[in-house]
C-alpha positions in Angstrom: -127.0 -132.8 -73.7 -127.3 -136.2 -73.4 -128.2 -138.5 -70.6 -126.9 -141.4 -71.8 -124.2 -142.5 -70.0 -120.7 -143.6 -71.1 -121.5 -147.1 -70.5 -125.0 -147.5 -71.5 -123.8 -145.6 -75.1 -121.1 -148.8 -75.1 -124.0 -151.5 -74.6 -125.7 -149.4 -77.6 -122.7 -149.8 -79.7 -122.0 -153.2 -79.1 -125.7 -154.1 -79.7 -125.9 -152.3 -83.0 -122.2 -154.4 -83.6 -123.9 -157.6 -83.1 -126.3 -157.3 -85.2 -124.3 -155.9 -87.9 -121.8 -158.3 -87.7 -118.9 -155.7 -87.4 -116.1 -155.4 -85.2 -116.5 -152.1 -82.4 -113.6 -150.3 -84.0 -115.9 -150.0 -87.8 -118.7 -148.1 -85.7 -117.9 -144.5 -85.8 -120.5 -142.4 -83.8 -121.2 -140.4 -87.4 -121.7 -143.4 -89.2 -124.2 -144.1 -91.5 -125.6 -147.4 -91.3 -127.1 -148.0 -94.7 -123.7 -146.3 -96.8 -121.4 -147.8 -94.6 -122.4 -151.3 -93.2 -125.4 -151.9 -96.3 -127.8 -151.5 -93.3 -131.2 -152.1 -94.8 -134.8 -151.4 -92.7 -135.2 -154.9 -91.7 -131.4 -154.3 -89.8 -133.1 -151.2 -88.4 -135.9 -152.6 -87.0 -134.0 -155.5 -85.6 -131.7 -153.0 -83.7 -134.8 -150.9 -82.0 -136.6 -154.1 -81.6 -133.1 -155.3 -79.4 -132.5 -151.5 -78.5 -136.2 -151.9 -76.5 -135.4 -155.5 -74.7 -131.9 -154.4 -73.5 -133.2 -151.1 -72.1 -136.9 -152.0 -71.1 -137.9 -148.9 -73.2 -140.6 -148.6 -76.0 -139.5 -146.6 -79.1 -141.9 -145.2 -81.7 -142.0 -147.0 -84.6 -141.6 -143.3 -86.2 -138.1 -143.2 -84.8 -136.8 -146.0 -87.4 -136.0 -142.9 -89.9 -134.4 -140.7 -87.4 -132.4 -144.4 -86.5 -129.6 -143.9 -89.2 -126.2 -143.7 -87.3 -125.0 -144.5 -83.7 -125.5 -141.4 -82.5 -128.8 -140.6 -83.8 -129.9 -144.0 -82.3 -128.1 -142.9 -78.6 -130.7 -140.1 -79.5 -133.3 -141.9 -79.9 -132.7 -144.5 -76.7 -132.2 -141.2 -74.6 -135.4 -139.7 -75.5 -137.0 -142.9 -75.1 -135.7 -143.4 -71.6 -136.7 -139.2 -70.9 -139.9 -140.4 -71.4 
């Protein structure tokens, strides 16, 4: 189960929205990035890099493949902050 809460999962979202220039409403938690929203690695890497600013976490460089939908990357920022 995840420790992310409701609102930090929101902040995620609209982060990851920012940056890909879509409206909340076109992020579905299943999405995937790259299919849906032509999300390329350089995207990727500027979410974690805004992920790790806006949460004062550090996330693995390894974690950009896992980093492919919203909730994989609410995944990813929880294990970070477990850490």
């Amino acid at each position: 189960m995840s420790t992310i809460a409701t609102q930090q999962r929101e902040k995620i979202k609209d982060i990851v929205c920012d940056i890909l220039e879509i409206e909340p409403a076109e992020l579905k938690g299943a999405s995937i990035l790259k299919d849906e929203h032509d999300a390329d690695s350089m995207v990727t890497i500027e979410i974690l890099s805004a992920l790790e600013r806006a949460f004062s976490i550090r996330i693995d460089q390894g974690e950009l493949a896992n980093m492919v939908s919203l909730d994989a990357i609410v995944a990813v920022v929880d294990n970070a902050t477990a850490r």
